[in-house]
py3Dmol code that shows the C-alpha trace and the ligand (Angstrom):
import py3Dmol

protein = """\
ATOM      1  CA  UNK A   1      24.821 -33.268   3.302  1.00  0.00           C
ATOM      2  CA  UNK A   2      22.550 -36.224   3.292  1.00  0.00           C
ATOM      3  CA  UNK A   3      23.296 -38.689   5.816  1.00  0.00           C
ATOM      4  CA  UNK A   4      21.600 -42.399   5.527  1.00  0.00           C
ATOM      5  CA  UNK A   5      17.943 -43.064   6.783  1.00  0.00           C
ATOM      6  CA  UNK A   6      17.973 -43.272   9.982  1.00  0.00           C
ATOM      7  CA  UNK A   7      15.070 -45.304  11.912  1.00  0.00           C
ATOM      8  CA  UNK A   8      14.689 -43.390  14.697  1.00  0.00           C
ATOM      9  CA  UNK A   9      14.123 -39.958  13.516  1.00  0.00           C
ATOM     10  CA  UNK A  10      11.198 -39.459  12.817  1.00  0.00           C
ATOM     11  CA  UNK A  11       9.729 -40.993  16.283  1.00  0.00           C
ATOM     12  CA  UNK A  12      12.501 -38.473  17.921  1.00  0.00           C
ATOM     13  CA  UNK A  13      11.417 -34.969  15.555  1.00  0.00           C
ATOM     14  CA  UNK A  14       7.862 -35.748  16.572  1.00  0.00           C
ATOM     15  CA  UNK A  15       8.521 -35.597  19.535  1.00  0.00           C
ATOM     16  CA  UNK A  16      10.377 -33.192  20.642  1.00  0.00           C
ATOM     17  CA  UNK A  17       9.111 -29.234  21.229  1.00  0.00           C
ATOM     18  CA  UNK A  18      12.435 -27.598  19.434  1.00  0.00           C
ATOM     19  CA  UNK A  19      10.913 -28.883  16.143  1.00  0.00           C
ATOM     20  CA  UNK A  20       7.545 -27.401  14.861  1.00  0.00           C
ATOM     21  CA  UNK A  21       5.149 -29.932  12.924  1.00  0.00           C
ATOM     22  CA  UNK A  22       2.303 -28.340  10.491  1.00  0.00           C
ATOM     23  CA  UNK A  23       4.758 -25.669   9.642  1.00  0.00           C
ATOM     24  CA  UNK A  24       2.065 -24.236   7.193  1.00  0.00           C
ATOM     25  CA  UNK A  25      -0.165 -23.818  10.351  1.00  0.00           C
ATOM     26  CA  UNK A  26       2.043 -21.419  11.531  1.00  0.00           C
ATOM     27  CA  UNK A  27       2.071 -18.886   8.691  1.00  0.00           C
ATOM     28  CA  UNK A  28       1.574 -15.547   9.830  1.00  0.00           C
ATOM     29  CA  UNK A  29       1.698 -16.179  13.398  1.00  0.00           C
ATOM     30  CA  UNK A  30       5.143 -17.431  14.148  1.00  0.00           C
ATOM     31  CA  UNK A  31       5.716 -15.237  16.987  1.00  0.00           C
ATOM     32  CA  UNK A  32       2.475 -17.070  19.168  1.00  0.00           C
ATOM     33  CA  UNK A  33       5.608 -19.992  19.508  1.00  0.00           C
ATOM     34  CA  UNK A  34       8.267 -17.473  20.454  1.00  0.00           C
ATOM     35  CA  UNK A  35       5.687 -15.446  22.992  1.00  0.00           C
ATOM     36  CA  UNK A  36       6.893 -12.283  21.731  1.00  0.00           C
ATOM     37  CA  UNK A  37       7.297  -9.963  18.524  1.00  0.00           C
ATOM     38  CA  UNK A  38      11.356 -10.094  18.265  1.00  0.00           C
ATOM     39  CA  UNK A  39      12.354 -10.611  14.421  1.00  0.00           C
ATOM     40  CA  UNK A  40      12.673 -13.839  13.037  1.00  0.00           C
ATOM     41  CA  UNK A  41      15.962 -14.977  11.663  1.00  0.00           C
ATOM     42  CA  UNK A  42      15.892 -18.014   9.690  1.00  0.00           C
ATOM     43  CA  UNK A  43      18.630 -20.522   8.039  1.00  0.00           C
ATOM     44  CA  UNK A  44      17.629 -22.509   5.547  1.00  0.00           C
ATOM     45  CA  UNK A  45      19.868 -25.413   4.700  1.00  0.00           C
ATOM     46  CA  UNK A  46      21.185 -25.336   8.540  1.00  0.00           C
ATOM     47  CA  UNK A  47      22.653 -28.996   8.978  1.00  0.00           C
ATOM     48  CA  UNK A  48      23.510 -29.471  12.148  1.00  0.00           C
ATOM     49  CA  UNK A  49      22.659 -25.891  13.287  1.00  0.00           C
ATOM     50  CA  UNK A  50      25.760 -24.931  15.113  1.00  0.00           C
ATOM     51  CA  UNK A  51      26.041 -21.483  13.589  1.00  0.00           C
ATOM     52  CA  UNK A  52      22.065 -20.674  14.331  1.00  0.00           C
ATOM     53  CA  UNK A  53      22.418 -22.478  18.148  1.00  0.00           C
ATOM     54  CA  UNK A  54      25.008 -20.186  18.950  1.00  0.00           C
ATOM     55  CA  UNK A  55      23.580 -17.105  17.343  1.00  0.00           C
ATOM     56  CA  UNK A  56      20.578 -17.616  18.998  1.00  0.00           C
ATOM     57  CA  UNK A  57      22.636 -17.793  22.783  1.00  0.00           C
ATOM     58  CA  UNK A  58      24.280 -14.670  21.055  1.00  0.00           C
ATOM     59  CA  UNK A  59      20.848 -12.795  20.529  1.00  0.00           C
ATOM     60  CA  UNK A  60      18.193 -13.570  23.079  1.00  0.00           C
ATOM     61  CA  UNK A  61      16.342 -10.923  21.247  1.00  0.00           C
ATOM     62  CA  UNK A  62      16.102 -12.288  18.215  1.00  0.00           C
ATOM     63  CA  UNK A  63      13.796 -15.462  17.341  1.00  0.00           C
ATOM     64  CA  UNK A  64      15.901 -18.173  15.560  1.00  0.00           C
ATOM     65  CA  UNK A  65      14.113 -21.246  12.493  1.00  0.00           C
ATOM     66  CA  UNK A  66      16.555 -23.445  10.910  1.00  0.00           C
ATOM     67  CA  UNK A  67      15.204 -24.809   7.936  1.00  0.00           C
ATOM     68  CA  UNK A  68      16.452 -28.515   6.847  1.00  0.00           C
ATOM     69  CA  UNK A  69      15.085 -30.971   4.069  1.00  0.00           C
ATOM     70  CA  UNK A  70      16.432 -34.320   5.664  1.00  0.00           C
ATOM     71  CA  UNK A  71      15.279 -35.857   8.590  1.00  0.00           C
ATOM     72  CA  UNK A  72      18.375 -37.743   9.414  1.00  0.00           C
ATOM     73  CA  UNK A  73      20.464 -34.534   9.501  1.00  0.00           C
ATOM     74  CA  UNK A  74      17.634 -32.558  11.463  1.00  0.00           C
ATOM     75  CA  UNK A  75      18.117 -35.663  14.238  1.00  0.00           C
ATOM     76  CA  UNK A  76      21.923 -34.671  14.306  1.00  0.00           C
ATOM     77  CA  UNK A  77      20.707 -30.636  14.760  1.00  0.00           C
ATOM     78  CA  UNK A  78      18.529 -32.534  17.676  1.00  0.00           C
ATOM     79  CA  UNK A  79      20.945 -33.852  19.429  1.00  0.00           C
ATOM     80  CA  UNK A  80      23.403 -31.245  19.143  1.00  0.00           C
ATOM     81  CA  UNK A  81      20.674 -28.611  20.665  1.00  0.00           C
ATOM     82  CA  UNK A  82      21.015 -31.220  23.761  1.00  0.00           C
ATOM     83  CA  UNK A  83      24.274 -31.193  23.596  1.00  0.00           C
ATOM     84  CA  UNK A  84      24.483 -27.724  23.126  1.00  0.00           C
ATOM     85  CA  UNK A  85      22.081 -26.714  26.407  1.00  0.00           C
ATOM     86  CA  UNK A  86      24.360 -29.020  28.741  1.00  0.00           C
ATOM     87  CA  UNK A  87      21.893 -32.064  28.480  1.00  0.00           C
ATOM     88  CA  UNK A  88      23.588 -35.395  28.594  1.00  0.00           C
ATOM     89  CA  UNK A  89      21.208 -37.251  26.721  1.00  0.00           C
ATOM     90  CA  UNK A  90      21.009 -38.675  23.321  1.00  0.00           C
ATOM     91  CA  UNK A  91      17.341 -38.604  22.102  1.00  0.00           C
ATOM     92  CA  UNK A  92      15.953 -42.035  20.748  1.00  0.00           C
ATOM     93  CA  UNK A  93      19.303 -43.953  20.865  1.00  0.00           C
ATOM     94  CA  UNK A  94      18.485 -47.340  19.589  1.00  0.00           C
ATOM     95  CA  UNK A  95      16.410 -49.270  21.965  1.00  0.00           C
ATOM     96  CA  UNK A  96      16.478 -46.587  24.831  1.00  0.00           C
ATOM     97  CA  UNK A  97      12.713 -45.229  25.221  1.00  0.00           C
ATOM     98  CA  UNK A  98      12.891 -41.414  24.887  1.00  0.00           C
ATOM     99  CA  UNK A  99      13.845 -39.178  28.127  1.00  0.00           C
ATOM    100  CA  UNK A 100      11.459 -35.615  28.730  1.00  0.00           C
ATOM    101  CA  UNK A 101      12.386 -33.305  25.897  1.00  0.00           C
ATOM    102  CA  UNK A 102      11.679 -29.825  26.428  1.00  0.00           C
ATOM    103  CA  UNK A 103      12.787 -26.214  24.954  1.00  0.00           C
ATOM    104  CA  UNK A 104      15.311 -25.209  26.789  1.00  0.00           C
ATOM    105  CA  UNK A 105      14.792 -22.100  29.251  1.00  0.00           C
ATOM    106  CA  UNK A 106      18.019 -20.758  28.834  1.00  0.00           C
ATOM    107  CA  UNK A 107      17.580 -21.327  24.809  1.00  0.00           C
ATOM    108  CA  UNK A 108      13.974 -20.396  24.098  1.00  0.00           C
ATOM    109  CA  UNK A 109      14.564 -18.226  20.816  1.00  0.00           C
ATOM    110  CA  UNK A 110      15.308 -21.273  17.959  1.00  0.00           C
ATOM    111  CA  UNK A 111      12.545 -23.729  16.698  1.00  0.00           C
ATOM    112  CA  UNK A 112      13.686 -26.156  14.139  1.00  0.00           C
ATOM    113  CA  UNK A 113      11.774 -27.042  11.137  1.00  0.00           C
ATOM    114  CA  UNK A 114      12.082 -29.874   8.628  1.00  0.00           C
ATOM    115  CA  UNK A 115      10.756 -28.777   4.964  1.00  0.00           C
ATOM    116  CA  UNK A 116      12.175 -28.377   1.461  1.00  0.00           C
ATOM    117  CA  UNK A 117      12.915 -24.541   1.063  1.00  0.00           C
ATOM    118  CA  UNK A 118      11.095 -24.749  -2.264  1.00  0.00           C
ATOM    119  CA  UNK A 119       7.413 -24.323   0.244  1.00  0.00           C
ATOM    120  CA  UNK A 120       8.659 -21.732   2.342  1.00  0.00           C
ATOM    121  CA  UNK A 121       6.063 -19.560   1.160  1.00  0.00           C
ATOM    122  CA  UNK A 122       3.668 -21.747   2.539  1.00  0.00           C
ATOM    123  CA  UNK A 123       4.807 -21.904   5.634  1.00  0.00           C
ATOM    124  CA  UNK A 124       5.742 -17.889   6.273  1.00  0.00           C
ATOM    125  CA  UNK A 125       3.546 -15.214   5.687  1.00  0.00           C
ATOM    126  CA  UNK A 126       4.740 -11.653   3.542  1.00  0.00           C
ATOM    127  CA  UNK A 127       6.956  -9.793   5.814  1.00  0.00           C
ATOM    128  CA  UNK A 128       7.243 -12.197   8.529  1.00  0.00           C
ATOM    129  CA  UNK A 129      10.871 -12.682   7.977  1.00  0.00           C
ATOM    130  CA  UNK A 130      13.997 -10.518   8.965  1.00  0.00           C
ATOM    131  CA  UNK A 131      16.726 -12.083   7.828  1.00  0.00           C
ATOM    132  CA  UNK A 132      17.659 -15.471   5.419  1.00  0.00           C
ATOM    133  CA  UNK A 133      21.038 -17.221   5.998  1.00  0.00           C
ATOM    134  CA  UNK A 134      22.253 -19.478   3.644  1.00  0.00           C
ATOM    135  CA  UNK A 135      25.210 -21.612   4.378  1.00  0.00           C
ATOM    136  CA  UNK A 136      27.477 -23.154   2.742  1.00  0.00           C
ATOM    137  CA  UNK A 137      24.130 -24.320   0.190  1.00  0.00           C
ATOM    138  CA  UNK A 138      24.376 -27.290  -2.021  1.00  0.00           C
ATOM    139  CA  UNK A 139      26.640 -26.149  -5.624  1.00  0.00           C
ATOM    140  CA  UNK A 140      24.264 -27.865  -7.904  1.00  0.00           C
ATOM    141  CA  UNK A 141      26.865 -27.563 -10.387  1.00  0.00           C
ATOM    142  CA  UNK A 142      24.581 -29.091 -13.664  1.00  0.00           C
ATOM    143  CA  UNK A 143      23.378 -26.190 -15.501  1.00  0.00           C
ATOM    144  CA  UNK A 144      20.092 -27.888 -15.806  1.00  0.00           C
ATOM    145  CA  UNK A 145      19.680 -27.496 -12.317  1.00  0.00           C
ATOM    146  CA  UNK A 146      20.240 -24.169 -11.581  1.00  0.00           C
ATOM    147  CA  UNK A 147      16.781 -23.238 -10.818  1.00  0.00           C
ATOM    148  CA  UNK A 148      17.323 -25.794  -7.405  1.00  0.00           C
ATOM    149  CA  UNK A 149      20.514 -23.630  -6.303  1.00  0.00           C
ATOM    150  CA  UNK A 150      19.072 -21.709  -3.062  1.00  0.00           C
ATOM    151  CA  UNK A 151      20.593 -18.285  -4.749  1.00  0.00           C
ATOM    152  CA  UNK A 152      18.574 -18.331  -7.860  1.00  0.00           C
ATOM    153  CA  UNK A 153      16.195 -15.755  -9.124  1.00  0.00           C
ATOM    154  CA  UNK A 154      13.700 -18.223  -8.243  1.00  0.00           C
ATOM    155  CA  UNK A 155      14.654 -18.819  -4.883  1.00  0.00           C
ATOM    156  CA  UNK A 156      14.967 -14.687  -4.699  1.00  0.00           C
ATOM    157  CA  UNK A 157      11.464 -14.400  -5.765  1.00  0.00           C
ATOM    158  CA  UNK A 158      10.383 -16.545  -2.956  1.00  0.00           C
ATOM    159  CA  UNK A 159      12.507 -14.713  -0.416  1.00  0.00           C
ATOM    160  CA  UNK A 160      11.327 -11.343  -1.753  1.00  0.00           C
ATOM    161  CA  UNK A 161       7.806 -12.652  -0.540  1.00  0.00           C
ATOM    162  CA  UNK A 162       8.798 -13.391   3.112  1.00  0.00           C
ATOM    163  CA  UNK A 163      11.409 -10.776   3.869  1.00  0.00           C
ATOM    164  CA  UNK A 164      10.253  -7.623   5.909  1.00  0.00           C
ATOM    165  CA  UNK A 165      10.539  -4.030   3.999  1.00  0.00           C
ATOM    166  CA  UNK A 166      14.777  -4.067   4.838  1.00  0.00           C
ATOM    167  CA  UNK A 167      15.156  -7.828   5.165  1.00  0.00           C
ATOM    168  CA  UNK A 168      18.088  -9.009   3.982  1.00  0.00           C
ATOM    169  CA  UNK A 169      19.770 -12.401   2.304  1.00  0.00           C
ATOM    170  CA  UNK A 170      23.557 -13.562   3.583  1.00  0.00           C
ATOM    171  CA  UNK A 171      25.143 -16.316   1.850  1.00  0.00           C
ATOM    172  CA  UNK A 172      28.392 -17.912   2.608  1.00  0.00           C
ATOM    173  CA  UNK A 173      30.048 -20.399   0.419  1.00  0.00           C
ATOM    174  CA  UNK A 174      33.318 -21.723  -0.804  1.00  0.00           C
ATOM    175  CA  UNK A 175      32.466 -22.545  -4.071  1.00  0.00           C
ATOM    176  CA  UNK A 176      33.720 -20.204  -6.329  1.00  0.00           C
ATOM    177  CA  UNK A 177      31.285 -20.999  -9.057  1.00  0.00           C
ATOM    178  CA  UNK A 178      28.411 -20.760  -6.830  1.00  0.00           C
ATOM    179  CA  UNK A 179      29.604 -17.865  -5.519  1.00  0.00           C
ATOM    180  CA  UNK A 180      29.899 -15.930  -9.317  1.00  0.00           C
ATOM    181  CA  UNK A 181      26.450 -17.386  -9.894  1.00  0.00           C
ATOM    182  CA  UNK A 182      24.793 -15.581  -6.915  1.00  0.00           C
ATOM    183  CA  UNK A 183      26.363 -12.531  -7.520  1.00  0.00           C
ATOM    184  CA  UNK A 184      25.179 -12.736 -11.032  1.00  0.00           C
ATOM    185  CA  UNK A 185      21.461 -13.583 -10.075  1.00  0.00           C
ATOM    186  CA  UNK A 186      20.831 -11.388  -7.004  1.00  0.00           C
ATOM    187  CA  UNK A 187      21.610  -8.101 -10.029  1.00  0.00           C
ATOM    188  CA  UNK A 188      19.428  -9.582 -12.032  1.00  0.00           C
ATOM    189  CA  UNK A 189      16.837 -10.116 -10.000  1.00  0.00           C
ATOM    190  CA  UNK A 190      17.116  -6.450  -9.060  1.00  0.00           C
ATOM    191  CA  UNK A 191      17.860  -7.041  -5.539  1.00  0.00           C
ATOM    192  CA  UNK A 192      20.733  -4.335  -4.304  1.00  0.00           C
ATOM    193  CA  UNK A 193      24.571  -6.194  -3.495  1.00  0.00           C
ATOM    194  CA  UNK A 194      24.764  -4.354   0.116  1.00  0.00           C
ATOM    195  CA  UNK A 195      28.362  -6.492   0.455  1.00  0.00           C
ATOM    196  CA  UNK A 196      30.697  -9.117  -0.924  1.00  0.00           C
ATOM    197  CA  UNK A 197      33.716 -10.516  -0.262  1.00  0.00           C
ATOM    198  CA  UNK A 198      35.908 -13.236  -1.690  1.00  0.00           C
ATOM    199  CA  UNK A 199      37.715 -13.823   1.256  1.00  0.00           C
ATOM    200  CA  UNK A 200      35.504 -13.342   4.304  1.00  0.00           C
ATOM    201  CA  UNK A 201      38.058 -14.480   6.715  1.00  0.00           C
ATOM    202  CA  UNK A 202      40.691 -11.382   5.481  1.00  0.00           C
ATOM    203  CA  UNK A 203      38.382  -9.190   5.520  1.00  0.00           C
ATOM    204  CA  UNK A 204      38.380  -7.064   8.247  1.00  0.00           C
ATOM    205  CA  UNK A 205      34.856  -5.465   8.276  1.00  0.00           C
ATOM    206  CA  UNK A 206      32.854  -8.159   6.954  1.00  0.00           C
ATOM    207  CA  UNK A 207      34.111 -10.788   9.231  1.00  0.00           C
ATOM    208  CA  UNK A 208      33.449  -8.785  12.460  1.00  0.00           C
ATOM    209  CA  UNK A 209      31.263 -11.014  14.792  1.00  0.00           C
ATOM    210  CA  UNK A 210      31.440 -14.372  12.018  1.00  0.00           C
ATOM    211  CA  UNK A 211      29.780 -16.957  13.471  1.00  0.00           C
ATOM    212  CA  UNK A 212      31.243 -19.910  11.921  1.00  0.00           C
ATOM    213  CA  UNK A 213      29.460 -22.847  10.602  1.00  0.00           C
ATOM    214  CA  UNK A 214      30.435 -26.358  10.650  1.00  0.00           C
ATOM    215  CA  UNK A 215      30.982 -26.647   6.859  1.00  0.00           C
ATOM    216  CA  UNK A 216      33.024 -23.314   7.282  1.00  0.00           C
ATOM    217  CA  UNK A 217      35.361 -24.416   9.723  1.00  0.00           C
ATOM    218  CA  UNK A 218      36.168 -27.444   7.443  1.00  0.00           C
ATOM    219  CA  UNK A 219      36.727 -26.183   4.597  1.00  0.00           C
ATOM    220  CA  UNK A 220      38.422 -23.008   5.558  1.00  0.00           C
ATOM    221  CA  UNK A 221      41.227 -25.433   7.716  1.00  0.00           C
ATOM    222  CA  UNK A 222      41.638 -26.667   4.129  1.00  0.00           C
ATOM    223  CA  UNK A 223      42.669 -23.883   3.162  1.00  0.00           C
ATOM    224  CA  UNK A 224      39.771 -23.180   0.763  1.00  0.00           C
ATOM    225  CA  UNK A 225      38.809 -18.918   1.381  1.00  0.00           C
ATOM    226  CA  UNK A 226      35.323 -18.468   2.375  1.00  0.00           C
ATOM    227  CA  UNK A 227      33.332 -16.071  -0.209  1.00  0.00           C
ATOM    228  CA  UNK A 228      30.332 -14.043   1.819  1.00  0.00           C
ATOM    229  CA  UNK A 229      27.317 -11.810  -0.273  1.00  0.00           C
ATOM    230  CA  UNK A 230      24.713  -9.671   1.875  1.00  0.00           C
ATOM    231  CA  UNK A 231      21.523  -8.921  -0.143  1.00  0.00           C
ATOM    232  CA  UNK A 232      18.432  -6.589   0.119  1.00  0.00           C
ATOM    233  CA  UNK A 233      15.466  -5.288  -2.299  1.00  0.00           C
TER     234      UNK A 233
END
"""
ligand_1 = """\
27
SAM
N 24.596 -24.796 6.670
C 25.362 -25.917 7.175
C 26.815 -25.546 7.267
O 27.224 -24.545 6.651
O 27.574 -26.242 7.959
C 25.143 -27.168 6.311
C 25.597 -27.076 4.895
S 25.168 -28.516 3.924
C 26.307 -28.497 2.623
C 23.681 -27.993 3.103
C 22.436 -28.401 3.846
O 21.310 -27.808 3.215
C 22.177 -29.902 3.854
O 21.955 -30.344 5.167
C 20.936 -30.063 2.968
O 20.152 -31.173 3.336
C 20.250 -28.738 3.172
N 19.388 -28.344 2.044
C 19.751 -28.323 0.730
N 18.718 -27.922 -0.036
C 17.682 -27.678 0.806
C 16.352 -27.245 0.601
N 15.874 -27.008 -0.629
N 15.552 -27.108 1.682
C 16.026 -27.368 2.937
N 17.290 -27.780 3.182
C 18.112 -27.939 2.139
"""
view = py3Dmol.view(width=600, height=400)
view.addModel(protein, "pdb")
view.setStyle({"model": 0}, {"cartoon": {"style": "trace"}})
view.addModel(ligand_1, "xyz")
view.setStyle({"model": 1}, {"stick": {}})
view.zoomTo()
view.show()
């Protein structure tokens, strides 16, 4: 998903608490921002965040980071976090100067971030991290580029840095070919394949308590089944 420049975003993620600047500053200490030592989920890739908003309403005790490259989309996770908490407000609209932004009280366990996956070991310490979802991640279909695809052994090496001792990896996708791919690299990486399914939504046991994301419930009205891997080391 890349959505065109937009002006205001930048002025609007600086501003407002939900995102953290100087990720790299908070290496190691993540839990100072959260006030407390519950695990830290994170989703990299998140888009508009709507699976990690309402996870995080789901799990009070758990601490939420959705990870996204692009500015412009990270506005849209903005504004739907305002949206989400009952706030009728549109951060930054054009020509309108910006109302109070605050974290939420009754949504004080997600921080967004804005950073290319590629530095997340720069930004989270060995261990820090309890779980990594990956949604619905670009295909990268160019065999060339398969070292960008979040599921490679690369990527894996950088997640096997972060994760805690039983930290785990789940990856939803309909693409089929992406799909193979990960299933491929996560054996021969030597992590373990704790679960897969092709069809997440027929599947009784692995689709117990799906949150759904927003590229999920698209393409799965479509028709298209959604394929679901869980990962450890
Ligand atoms: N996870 C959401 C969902 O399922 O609805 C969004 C899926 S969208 C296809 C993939 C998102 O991942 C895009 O917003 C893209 O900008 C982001 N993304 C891709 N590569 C990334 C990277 N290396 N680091 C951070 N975000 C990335």
């Amino acid at each position: 998903m890349r959505l065109r420049n937009i002006p205001r975003a930048e002025g609007v993620l600086q501003a407002h608490p939900i995102v953290i600047k100087e990720e790299n500053n908070q290496k190691g200490k993540w839990n100072q921002i959260f006030g407390n030592d519950h695990p830290i989920y994170i989703e990299i890739g998140m888009g508009k965040g709507q699976f990690l908003m309402t996870l995080a309403k789901q799990n009070p005790d758990i601490n939420y980071i959705g990870i996204e490259r692009y500015s412009s989309v990270l506005l849209r996770a903005v504004e739907k976090y305002e949206e989400f908490c009952g706030r009728d407000i549109v951060p930054g609209k054009e020509g309108m100067e910006l109302p109070e932004l605050i974290v939420d009280p009754e949504l004080p366990n997600i921080r967004f971030v804005c950073m290319d996956a590629g530095l997340i070991t720069d930004a989270f310490a060995p261990g820090e991290v309890a779980r990594i979802y990956l949604n619905f991640s670009d295909p990268w279909p160019k065999k060339r580029h398969a070292r960008r695809r979040l599921t490679s052994k690369e990527f894996l090496k950088r997640y096997d840095q972060i994760l805690a001792k039983d930290g785990r990896v789940e990856f939803k996708t309909d693409n089929r070919d992406l799909f193979a791919f990960s299933l491929e690299e996560v054996t021969e990486a030597g992590w373990t394949l704790e679960a897969s399914t092709w069809d997440l939504h027929h599947d009784e046991t692995m689709n117990q308590g799906n949150v759904m994301t927003e590229y999920e419930a698209k393409f799965s009205s479509m028709g298209n089944p959604i394929h679901k891997l869980i990962a450890g080391r």
